[in-house]
C-alpha positions as YAML, in Angstrom:
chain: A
units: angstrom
residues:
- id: 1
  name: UNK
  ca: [71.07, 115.42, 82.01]
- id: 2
  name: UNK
  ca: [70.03, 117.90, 84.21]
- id: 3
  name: UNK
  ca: [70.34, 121.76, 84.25]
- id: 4
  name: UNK
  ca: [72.29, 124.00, 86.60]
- id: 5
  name: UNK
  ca: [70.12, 124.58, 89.72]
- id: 6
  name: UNK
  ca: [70.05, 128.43, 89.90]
- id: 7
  name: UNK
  ca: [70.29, 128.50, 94.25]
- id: 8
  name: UNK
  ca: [73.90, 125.66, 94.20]
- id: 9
  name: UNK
  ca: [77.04, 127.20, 95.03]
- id: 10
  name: UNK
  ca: [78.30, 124.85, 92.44]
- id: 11
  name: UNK
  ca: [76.48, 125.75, 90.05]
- id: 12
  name: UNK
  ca: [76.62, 129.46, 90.65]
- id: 13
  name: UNK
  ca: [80.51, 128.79, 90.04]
- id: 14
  name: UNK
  ca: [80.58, 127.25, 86.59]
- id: 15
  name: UNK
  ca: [78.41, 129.64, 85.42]
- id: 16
  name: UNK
  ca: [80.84, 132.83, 86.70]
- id: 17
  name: UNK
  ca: [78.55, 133.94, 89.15]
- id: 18
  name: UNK
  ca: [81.17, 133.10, 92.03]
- id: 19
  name: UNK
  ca: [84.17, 133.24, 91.40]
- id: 20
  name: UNK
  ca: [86.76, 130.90, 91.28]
- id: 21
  name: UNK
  ca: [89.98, 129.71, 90.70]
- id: 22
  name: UNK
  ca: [89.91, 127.82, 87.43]
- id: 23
  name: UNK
  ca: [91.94, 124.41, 86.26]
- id: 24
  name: UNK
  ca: [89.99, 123.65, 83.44]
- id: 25
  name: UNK
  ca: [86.42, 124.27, 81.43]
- id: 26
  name: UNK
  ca: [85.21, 122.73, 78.60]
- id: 27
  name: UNK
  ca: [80.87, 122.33, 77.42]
- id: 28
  name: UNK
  ca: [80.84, 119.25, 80.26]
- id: 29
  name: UNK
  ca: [82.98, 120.02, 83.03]
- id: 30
  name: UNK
  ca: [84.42, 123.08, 85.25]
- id: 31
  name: UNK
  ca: [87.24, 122.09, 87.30]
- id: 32
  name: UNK
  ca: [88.75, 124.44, 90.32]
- id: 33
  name: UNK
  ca: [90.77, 124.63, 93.32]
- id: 34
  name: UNK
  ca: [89.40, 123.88, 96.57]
- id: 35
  name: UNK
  ca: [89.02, 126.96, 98.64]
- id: 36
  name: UNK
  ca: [90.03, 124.53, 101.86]
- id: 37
  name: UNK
  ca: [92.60, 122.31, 100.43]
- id: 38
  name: UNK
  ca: [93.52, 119.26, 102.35]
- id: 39
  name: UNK
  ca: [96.51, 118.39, 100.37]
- id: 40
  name: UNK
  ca: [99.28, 120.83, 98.34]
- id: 41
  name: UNK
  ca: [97.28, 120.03, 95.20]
- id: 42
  name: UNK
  ca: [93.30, 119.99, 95.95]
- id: 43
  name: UNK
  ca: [91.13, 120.51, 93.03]
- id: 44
  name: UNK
  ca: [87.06, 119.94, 92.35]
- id: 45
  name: UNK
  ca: [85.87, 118.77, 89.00]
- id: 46
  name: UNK
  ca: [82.17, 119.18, 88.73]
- id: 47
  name: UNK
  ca: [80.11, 118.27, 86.23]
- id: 48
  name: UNK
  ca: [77.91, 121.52, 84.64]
- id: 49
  name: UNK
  ca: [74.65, 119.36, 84.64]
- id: 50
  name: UNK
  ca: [73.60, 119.33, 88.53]
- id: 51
  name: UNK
  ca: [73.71, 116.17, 90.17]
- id: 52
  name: UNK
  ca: [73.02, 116.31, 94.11]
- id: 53
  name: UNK
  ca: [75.51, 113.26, 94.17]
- id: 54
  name: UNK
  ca: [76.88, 110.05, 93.38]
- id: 55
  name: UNK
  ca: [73.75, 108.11, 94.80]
- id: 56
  name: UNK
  ca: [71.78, 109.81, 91.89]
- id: 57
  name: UNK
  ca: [73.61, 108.74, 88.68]
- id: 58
  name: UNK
  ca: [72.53, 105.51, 86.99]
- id: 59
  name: UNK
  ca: [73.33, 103.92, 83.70]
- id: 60
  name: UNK
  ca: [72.97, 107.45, 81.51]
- id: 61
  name: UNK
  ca: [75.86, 108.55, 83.46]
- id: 62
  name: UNK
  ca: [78.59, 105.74, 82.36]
- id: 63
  name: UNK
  ca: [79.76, 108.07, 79.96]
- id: 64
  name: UNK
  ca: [79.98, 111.25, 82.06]
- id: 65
  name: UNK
  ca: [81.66, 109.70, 85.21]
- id: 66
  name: UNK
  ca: [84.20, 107.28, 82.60]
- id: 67
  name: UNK
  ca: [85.43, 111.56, 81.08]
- id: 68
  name: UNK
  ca: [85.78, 112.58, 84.44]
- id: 69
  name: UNK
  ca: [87.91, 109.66, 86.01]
- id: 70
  name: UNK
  ca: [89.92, 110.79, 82.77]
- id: 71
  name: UNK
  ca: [90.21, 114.30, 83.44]
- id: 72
  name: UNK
  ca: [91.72, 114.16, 86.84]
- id: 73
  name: UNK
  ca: [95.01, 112.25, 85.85]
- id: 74
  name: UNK
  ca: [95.48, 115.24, 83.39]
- id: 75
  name: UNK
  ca: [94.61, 117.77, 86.13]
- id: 76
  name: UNK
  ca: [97.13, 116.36, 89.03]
- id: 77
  name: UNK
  ca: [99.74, 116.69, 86.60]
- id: 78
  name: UNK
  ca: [99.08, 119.90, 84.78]
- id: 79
  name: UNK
  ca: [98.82, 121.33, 88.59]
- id: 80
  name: UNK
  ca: [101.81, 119.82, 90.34]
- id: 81
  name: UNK
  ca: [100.94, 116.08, 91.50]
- id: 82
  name: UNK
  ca: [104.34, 114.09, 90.17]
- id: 83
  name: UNK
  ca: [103.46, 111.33, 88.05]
- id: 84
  name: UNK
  ca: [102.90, 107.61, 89.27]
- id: 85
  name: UNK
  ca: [104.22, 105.45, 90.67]
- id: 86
  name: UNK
  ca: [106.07, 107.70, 92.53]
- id: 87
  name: UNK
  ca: [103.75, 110.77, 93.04]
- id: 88
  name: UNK
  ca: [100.15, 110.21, 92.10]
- id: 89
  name: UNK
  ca: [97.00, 111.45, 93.65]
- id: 90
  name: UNK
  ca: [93.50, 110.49, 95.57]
- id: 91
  name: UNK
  ca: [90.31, 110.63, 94.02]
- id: 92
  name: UNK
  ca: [87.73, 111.01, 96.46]
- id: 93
  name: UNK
  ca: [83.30, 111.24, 96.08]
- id: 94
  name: UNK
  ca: [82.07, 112.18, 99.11]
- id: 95
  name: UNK
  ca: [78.28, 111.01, 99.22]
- id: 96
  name: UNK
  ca: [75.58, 111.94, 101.47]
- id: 97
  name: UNK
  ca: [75.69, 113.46, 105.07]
- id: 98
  name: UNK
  ca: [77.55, 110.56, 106.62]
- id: 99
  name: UNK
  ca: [79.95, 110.09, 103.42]
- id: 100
  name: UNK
  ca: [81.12, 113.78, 104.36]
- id: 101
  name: UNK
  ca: [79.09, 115.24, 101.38]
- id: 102
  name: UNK
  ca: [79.34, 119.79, 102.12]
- id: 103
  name: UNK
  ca: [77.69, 120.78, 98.50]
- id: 104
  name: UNK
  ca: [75.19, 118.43, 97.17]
- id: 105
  name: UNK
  ca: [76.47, 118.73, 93.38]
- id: 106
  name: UNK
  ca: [78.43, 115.54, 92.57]
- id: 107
  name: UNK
  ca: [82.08, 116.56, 92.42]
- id: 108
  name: UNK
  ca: [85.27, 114.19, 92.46]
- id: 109
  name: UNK
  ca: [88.13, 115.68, 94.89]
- id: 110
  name: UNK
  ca: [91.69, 115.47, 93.32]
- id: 111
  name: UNK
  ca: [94.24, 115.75, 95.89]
- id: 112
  name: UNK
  ca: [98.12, 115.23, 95.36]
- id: 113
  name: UNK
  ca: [101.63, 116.92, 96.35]
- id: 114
  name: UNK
  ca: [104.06, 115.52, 99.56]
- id: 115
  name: UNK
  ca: [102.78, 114.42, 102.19]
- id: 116
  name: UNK
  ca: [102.19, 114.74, 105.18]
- id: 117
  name: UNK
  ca: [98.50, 116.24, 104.17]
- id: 118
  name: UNK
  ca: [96.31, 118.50, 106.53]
- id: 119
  name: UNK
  ca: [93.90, 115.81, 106.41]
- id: 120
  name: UNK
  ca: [92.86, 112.29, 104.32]
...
């Protein structure tokens, strides 16, 4: 896996360098609110190992993107998404320029809460 890149924002927040406001940390993941949320609930889990993005990952990654698609269930809940089937939430990857990518550190969107949302 790779290490944190010492000039991403991303990175810069895991580490406490910029601060944040925290959902979650363990020795794999830092999860935070969105400082633009689109939706009531809008949170970022990033991975600490720096990935530009969802085009990079390949087979060693199975196991880190499978604990992530796990975390965010918890996360919606624990911050106010109601459960399914009549809450939920949207998982969303943004990818690359055109995918809508801002910060090229791979990080999953978790957005949730009544609609109507400011955007998606």
């Amino acid at each position: 896996m790779s290490q944190p890149d010492i000039h991403c924002i991303f990175c810069k927040i895991a580490a406490g360098a910029i601060p944040s406001r925290k959902v979650y940390e363990d020795e794999e993941f830092f999860a935070f609110h969105d400082i633009h949320p689109a939706a009531p609930v809008h949170l970022l889990i990033i991975p600490k190992a720096h990935i530009d993005s969802l085009a990079q990952v390949g087979p060693a990654h199975e196991g880190l993107l499978g604990r992530m698609l796990l975390l965010a269930p918890r996360l919606a809940l624990e911050q106010g998404c109601k459960p399914y089937p009549e809450g939920g939430f949207r998982t969303v990857v943004n990818t690359g320029q055109e995918g809508g990518q801002e910060v090229h550190h791979l990080h999953l969107h978790v957005m949730g809460g009544p609609r109507p949302w400011l955007r998606g």
